[in-house]
C-alpha positions as CSV (number, residue, x, y, z in Angstrom):
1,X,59.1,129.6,98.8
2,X,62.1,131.9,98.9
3,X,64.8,130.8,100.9
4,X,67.6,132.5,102.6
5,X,71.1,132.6,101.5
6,X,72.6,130.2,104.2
7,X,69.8,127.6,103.5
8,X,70.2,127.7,99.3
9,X,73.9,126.9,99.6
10,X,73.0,124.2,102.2
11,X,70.5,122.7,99.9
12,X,73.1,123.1,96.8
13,X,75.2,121.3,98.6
14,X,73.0,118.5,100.1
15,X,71.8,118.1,96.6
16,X,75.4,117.8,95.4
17,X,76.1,115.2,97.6
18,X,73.2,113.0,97.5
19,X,70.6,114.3,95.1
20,X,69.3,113.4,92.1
21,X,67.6,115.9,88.9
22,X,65.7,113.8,86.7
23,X,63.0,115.1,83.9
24,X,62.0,113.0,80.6
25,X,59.2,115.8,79.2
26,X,56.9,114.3,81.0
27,X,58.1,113.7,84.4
28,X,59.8,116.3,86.3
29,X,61.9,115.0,90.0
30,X,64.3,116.3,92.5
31,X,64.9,114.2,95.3
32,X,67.5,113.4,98.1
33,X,68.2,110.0,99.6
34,X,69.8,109.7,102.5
35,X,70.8,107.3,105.5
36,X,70.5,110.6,107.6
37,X,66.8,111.1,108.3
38,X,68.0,114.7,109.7
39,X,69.2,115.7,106.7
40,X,65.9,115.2,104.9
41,X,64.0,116.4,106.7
42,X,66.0,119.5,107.6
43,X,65.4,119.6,104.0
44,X,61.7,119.1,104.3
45,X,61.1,121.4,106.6
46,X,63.5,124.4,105.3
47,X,61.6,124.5,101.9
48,X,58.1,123.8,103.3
49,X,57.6,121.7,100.5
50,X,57.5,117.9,100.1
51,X,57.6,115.1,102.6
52,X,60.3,112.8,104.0
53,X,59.5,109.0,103.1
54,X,61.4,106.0,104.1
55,X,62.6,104.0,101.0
56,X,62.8,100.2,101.0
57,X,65.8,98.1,101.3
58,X,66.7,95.6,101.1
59,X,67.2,93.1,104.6
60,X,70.6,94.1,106.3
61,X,71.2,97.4,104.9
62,X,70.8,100.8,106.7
63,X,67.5,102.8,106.8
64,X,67.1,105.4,103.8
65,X,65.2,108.4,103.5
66,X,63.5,110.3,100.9
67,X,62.5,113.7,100.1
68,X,61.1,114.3,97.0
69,X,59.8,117.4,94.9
70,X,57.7,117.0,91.7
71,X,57.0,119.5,88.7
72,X,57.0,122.8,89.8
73,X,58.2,122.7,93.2
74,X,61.4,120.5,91.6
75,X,61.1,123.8,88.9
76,X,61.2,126.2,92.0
77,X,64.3,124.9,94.1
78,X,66.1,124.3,90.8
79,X,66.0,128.0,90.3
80,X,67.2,128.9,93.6
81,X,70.1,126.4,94.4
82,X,71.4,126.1,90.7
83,X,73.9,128.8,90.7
84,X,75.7,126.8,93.9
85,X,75.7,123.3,92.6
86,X,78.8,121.9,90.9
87,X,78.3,118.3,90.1
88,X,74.7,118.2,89.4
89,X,73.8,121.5,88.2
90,X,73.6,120.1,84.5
91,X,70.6,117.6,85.7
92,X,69.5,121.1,87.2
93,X,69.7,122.8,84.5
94,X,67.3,120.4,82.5
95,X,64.4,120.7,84.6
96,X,64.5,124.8,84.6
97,X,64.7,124.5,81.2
98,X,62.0,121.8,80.8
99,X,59.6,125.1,82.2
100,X,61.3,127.5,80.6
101,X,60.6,126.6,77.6
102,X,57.2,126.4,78.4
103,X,56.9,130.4,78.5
């Protein structure tokens, strides 16, 4: 699942904003929540990978969304958007090295 330029820095940025990197050697996530279903699943569908959830809340709150990657799809789009992320790219960084270190 290469992506194109444009779409990476997109991502990078989407993930920036309201993504999340999360590995503990046994589990492996990427994810974005969102009150923007749009954004998910322009995120969805731009990767190919995945699928766009809604998360519960609680009563009275807005509508969230959620599209998740696990293991080695999480692996894959860390490598690509890593070099364009600024405030998560040390979460990144731990699940490329989580599979990295693997070789």
């Amino acid at each position: 699942m290469k992506l194109e330029l444009k779409d990476v820095m997109k991502l990078a940025s989407i993930i920036d904003m309201v993504g999340s990197a999360y590995t503990n050697g046994r589990y492996v996530r990427l994810d974005v929540t969102t009150t923007q279903k749009e954004l998910a699943d322009w995120a969805c569908e731009t990767t190919g990978v995945a699928k766009v959830v809604r998360k519960k809340v609680p009563d009275g709150r807005k509508p969230q969304w959620r599209w998740r990657l696990n293991h080695r799809d999480a692996y894959e789009i860390a490598k690509q958007v890593r070099e364009y992320l600024n405030v998560k790219g040390d979460k990144v960084d731990r699940i490329i090295n989580h599979y990295e270190q693997e070789r």
